[in-house]
C-alpha positions in Angstrom: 101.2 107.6 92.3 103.3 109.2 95.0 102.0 112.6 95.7 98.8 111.9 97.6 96.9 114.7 98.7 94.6 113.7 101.6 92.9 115.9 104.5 95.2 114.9 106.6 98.0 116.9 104.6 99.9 116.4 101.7 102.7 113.4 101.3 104.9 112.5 98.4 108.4 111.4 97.2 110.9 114.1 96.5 111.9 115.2 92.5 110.0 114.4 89.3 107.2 116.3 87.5 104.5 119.0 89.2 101.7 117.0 90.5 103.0 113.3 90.6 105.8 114.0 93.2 106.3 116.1 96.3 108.3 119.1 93.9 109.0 122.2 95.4 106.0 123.7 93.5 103.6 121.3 95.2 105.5 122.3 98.6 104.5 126.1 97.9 101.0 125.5 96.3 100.5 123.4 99.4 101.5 126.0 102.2 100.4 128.5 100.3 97.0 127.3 100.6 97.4 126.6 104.3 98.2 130.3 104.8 95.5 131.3 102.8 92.6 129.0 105.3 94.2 130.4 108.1 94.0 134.0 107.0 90.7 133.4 105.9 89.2 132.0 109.0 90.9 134.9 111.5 88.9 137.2 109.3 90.7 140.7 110.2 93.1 140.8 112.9 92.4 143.2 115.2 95.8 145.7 116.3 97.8 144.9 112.9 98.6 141.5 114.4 99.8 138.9 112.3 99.4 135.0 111.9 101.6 133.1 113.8 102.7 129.4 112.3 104.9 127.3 114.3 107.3 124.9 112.1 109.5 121.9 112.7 110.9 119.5 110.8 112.3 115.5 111.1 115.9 115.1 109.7 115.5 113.5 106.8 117.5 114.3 104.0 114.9 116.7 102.0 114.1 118.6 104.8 115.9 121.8 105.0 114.7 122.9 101.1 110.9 121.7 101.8 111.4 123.9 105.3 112.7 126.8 103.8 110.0 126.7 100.8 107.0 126.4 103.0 108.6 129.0 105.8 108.7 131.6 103.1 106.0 130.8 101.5 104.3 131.8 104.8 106.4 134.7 105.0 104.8 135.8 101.7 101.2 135.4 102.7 101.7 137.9 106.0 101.8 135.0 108.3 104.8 135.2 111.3 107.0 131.9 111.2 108.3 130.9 114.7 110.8 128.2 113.3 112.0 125.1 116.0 114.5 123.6 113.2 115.4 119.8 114.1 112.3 118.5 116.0 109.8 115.9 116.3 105.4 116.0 115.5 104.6 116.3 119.6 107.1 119.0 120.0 105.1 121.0 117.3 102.0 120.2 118.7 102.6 121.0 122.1 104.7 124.8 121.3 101.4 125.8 119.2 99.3 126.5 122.1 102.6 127.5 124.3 103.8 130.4 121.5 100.1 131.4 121.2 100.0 130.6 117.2 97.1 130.3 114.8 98.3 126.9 113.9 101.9 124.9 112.8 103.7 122.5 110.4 105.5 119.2 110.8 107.6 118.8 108.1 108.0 114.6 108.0 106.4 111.8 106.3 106.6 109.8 109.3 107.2 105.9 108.8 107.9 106.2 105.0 111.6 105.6 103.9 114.1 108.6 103.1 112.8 109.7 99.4 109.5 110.8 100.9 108.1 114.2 102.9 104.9 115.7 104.1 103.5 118.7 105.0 101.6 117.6 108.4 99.2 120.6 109.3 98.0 121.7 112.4 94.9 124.2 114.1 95.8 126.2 116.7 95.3 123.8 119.3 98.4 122.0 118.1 96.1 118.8 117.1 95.6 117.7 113.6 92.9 119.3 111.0 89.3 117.7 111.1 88.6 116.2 107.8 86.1 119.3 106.9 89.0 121.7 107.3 91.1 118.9 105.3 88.7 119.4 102.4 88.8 122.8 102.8 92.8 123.6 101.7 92.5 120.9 99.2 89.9 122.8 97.6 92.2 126.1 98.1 94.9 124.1 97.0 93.1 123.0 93.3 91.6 126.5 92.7 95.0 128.5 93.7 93.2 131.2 94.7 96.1 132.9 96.7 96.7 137.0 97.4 100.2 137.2 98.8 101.4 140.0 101.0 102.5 143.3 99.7 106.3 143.7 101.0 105.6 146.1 104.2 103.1 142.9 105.1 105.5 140.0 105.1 105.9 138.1 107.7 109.2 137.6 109.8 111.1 134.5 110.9 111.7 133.9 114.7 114.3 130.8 115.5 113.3 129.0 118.5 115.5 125.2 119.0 114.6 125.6 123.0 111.5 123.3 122.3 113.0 120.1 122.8 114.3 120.9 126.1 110.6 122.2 127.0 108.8 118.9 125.6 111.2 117.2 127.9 110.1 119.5 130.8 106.9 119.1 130.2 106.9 115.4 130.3 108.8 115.2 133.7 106.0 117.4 135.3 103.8 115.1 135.0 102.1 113.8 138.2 102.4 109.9 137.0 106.0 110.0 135.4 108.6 109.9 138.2 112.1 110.3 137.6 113.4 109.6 140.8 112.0 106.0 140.8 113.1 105.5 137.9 117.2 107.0 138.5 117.0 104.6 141.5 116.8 100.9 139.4 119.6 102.1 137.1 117.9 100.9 134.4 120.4 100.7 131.2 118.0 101.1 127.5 119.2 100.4 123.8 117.8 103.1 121.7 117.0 103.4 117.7 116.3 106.4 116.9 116.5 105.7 112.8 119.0 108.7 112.6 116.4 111.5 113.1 115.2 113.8 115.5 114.6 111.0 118.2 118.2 110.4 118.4 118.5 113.5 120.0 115.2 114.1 122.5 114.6 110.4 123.7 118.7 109.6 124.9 118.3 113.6 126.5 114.8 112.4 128.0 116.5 108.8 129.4 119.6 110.8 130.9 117.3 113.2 132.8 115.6 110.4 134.3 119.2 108.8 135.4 119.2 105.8 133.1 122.3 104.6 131.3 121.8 105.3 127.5 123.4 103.2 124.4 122.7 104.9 121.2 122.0 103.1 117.9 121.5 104.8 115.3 121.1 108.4 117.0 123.2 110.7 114.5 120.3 113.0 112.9 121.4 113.1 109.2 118.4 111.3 107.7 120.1 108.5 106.2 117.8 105.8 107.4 120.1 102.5 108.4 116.9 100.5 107.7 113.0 101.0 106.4 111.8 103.6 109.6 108.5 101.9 110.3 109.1 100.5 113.8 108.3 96.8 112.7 110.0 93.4 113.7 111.4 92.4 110.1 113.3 96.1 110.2 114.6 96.2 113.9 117.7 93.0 113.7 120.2 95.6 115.1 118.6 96.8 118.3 117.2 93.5 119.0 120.5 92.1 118.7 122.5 94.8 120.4 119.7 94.7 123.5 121.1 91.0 124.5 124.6 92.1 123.8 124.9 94.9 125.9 122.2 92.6 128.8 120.0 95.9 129.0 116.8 96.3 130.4 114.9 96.7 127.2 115.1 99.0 124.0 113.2 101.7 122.5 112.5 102.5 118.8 110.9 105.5 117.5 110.0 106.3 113.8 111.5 109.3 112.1 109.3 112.1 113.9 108.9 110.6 117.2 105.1 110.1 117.6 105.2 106.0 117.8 106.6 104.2 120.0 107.8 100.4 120.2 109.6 98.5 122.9 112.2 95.8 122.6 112.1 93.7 126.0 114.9 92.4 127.6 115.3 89.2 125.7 116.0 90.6 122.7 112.0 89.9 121.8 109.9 92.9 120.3 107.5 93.8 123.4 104.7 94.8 120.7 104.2 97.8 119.0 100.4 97.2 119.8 101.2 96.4 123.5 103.1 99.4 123.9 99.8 101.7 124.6 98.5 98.4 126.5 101.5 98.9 129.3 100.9 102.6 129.7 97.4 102.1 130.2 97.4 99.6 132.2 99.5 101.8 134.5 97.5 105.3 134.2 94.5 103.3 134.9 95.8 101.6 137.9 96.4 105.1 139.1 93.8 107.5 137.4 90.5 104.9 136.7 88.2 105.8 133.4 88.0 105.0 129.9 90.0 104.6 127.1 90.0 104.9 123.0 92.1 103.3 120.5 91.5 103.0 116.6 89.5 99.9 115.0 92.6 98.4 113.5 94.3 98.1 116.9 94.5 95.2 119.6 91.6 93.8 121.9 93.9 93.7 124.6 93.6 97.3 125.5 89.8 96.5 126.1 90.9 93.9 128.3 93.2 96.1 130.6 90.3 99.0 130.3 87.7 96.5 131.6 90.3 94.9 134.5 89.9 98.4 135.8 86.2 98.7 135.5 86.7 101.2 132.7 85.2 101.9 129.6 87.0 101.0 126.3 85.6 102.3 122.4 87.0 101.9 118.9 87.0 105.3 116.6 87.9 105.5 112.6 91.7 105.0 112.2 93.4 108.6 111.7 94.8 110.4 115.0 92.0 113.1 114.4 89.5 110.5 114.7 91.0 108.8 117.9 91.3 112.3 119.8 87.7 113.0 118.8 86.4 110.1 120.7 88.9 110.7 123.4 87.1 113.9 123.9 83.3 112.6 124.0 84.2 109.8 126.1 86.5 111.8 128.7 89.4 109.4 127.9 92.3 109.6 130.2 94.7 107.2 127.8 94.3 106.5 124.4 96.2 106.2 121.1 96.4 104.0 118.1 98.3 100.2 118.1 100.3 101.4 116.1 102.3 102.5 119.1 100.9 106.1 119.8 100.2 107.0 122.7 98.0 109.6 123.5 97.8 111.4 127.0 95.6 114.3 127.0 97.1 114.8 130.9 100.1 116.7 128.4 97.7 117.3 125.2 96.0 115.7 122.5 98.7 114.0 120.1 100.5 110.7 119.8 103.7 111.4 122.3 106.9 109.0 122.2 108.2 110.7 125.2 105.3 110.7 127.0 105.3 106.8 126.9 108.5 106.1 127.9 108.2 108.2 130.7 105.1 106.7 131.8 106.4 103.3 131.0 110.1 103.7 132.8 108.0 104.9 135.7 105.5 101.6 135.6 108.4 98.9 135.2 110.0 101.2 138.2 107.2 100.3 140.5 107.0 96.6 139.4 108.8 93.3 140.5 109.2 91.9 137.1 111.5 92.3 133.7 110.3 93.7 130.4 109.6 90.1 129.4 107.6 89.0 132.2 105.2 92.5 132.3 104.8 91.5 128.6 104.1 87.7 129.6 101.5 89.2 131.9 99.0 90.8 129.3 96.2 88.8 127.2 98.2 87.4 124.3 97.0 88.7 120.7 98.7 88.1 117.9 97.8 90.4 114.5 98.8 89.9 111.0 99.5 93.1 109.2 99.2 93.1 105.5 98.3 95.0 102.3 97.2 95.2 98.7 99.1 97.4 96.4 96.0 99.6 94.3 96.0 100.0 90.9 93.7 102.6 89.5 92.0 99.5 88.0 91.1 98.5 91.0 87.4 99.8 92.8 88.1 99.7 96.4 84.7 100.7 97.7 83.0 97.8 95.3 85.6 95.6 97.4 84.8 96.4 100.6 81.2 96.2 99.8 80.7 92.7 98.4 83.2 91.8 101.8 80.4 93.5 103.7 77.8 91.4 101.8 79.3 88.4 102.5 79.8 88.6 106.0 76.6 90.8 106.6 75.3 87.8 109.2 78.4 88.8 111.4 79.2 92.0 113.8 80.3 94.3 110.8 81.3 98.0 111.7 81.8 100.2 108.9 82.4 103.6 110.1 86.1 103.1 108.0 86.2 100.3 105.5 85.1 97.2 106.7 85.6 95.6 110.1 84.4 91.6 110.8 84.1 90.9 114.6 84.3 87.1 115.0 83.8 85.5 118.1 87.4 84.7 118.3 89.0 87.1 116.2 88.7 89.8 113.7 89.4 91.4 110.3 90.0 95.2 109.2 89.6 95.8 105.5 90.5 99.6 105.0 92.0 101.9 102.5 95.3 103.5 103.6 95.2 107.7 104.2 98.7 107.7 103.3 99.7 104.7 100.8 97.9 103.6 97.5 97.4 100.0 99.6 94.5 98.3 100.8 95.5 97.0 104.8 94.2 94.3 105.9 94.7 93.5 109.7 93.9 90.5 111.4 94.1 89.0 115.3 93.5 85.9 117.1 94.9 84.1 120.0 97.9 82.8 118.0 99.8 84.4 115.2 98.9 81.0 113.1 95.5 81.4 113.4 95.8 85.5 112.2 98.2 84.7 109.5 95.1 81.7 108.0 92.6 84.5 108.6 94.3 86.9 106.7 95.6 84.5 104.0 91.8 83.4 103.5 90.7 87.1 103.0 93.1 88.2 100.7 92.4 84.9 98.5 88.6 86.7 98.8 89.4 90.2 98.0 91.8 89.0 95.3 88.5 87.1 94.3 86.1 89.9 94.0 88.8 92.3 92.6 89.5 89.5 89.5 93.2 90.2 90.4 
């Protein structure tokens, strides 16, 4: 299966047949009923107004004919396109609210490799759909009950590539993120930006904050050099290069710019879980209160939360889900381990730029090299791994007899299954975006994770009779 239609949009490889792949018939059905929500939830605009959709798109390879399908599809439902071309998922969400529109669309499918694209949809606050609304254009989506424009009605096209520049603005207005501190240690930074969109806005963020730049990767024609998800066994190159060139550290983003991972100085990866560590540790140093990260992400964030007598809660993986929380618990910092961070200071979305800003500005202020800040945090180590799904396969009759079995221990199981031990724990969860079953485990060594996570695969594979 590699279309997969979820509430969080819709995701899928390019080419093949209607319905199994991400075809330019599934990229209209799927803006088209988009469009048709949004139209039906303004009801009638009052003064001939129109709908207003804000669009931008990652560099991959696909991406100009899935941006011109959906644009024009919108065009065709009444709805105003204001289009930002080459640009990154926080961009999008922060020029929704800025341009006024009744909602936008990242075109990107994130971490996955080149052959794959998604339509990521937003409200009008520039934040992701809840899961109701989710449900919602699926259901539009199955029953294709669309009513395009007459041709007086259609909407118009307004370019806009200025919001790049404003992100970056934005981002150096920030109280906590100081630029000047920052120009003065002539810091020097490696950064991967997987030939997409952050090739272009993180090297233009660095340089207005007076650090040296050396660009890897950083030409934005979607021809991934290696697999985009910001992990260890992908990142050689930078790691490498980092030692070579004796900079301060390096920065990786994934195709669309919203996570974040740090290589320090030794050529070691800093963490992508440890990323959202640092910059809370320094927001909360200077801004005390509480924090929110997903259930699959380190301890070590409650650690730092509770150093600065703050208060520290677990949501449902999903960004949705984290900024939910963020929002009943008056969260000042949060994000998922996957390294987003999430300051609501600039709004409500996983930020790349707003980390390194906020991290350049910490290792400003501090005495010590990439390596030592990360030497100075409680040391987790996680194992990351998965189960590839066959429809044979009953996932919720899995994560139920794992339930059963450790019912005498702290289970939570608000998404899938997680097992707090005393010394370390286990998530058991259903991907949104892959046919896969992750399972995610930490201890206080990477041995002890990688037996924990050996042993529960051996069980699922158990109960599954795989």
């Amino acid at each position: 299966m590699t279309l997969i239609k979820s509430i969080s949009g819709i995701r899928g490889t390019i080419g093949g047949k209607v319905g199994d792949n991400l075809t330019p018939v599934d990229a209209v059905k799927f803006a088209s009923a988009y469009g048709t929500f949004l139209k039906e939830r303004s009801g009638k605009l009052e003064d001939g107004r129109k709908l207003k959709v804000v669009i931008g798109r990652d560099a991959r390879i696909s991406g100009p004919m899935i941006h011109n399908l959906v644009m024009n599809t919108l065009l065709g439902l009444g709805i105003d396109v204001i289009d930002l071309g080459l640009s990154t998922t926080p961009t999008v969400e922060i020029a929704v609210p800025m341009e006024k529109a009744d909602g936008g669309i990242i075109l990107t499918a994130s971490h996955n490799p080149k052959q794959w694209n998604a339509l990521k949809l937003l409200n009008e606050k520039g934040e992701f759909l809840s899961g109701a609304n989710g449900e919602e254009i699926l259901e539009i989506a199955e029953a294709e009950a669309f009513d395009f424009s007459e041709v007086d009605d259609l909407g118009e096209i307004t370019i806009n590539d200025s919001y790049m520049d404003i992100h970056i603005d934005e981002v150096l207005d920030l109280p906590l993120v100081d630029a000047e501190a920052v120009a003065k240690r002539k810091f020097k930074v490696v950064v991967d930006g997987v030939n997409s969109t952050g090739g272009i806005i993180i090297p233009n963020l660095l340089e207005q904050m007076g650090v040296e730049v050396v660009k890897l990767y950083c030409e934005p024609n979607g021809h991934f050099p290696h697999n985009p998800e910001p992990l260890k066994e992908h990142l050689g190159d930078i790691c490498k290069l980092v030692v070579e060139e004796k900079a301060d550290f390096g920065i990786v983003v994934d195709p669309d710019v919203d996570r974040l991972a740090f290589i320090s100085n030794d050529g070691e990866m800093f963490g992508e879980e440890y990323t959202l560590v640092a910059c809370a540790d320094y927001v909360l140093s200077k801004t005390p209160g509480n924090t929110v990260s997903n259930m699959s992400s380190s301890r070590a964030l409650r650690d730092i939360t509770n150093k600065h007598n703050g208060s520290y809660q677990a949501s449902a993986v999903g960004e949705v889900n984290v900024v939910e929380l963020m929002k009943k618990t008056n969260a000042i910092i949060g994000g998922e381990g996957n390294g987003g961070i999430i300051y609501p200071e600039l709004h409500y979305g996983r930020d790349s730029l707003v980390g390194v800003a906020l991290f350049l500005t910490y290792l400003a202020n501090q005495d010590k090299t990439v390596a030592e800040l990360r030497a100075s945090y409680p040391q987790y180590f996680m194992s990351k791994n998965k189960i590839e799904l066959t429809p044979q396969i009953d996932v919720d009759a899995i994560l139920g007899a794992m339930t059963e079995k450790y019912k005498n221990e702290d289970c939570t199981t608000i998404d899938g299954v997680k097992i707090d031990f005393a010394e370390n724990w286990v998530h058991l969860r259903k991907s949104n975006t892959e046919p896969i079953i992750r399972i995610y485990t930490e201890a206080n060594t990477q041995e002890k994770a990688d037996k924990l996570a050996l042993r529960i695969i051996e069980e699922i594979k158990t109960v599954a009779g795989i």
